[in-house]
N, C-alpha and C positions, 0 to 999 in steps of 0.2 A: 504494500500500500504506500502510495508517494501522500511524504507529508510537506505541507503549505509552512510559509513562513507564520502565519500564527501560532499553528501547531508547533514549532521548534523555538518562539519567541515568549512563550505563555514561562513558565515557569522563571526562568533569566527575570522577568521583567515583574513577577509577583515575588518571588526574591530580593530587589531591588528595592522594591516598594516597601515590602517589609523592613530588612535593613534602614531604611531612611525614617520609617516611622519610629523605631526605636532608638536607633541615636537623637531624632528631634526629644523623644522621651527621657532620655538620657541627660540632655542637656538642659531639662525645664521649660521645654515651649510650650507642654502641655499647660499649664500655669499661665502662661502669659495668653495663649489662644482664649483660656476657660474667663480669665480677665475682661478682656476685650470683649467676648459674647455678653458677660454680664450687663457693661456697659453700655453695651447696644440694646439690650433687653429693655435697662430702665429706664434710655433715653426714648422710646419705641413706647413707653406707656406712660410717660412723662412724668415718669418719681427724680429720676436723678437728673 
């Protein structure tokens, strides 16, 4: 069976993604992301 570039790109690139999500975690961006959403929450309902 002949496989497509997707087929031979999937895993490489969900790897990569994962990799990047953890070091961003690693490093505290989760913290600054959850921040900022707050922000916008209670600017979006007009408390803060």
């Amino acid at each position: 069976m002949r496989k497509t570039a997707v087929d031979r790109l999937w895993f490489p690139l969900a790897l990569a993604g994962a990799v990047m999500i953890v070091f961003g975690a690693l490093r505290g961006e989760a913290a600054v992301v959850l921040n900022k959403a707050i922000r916008i929450c209670l600017e979006c309902i007009g408390v803060g």
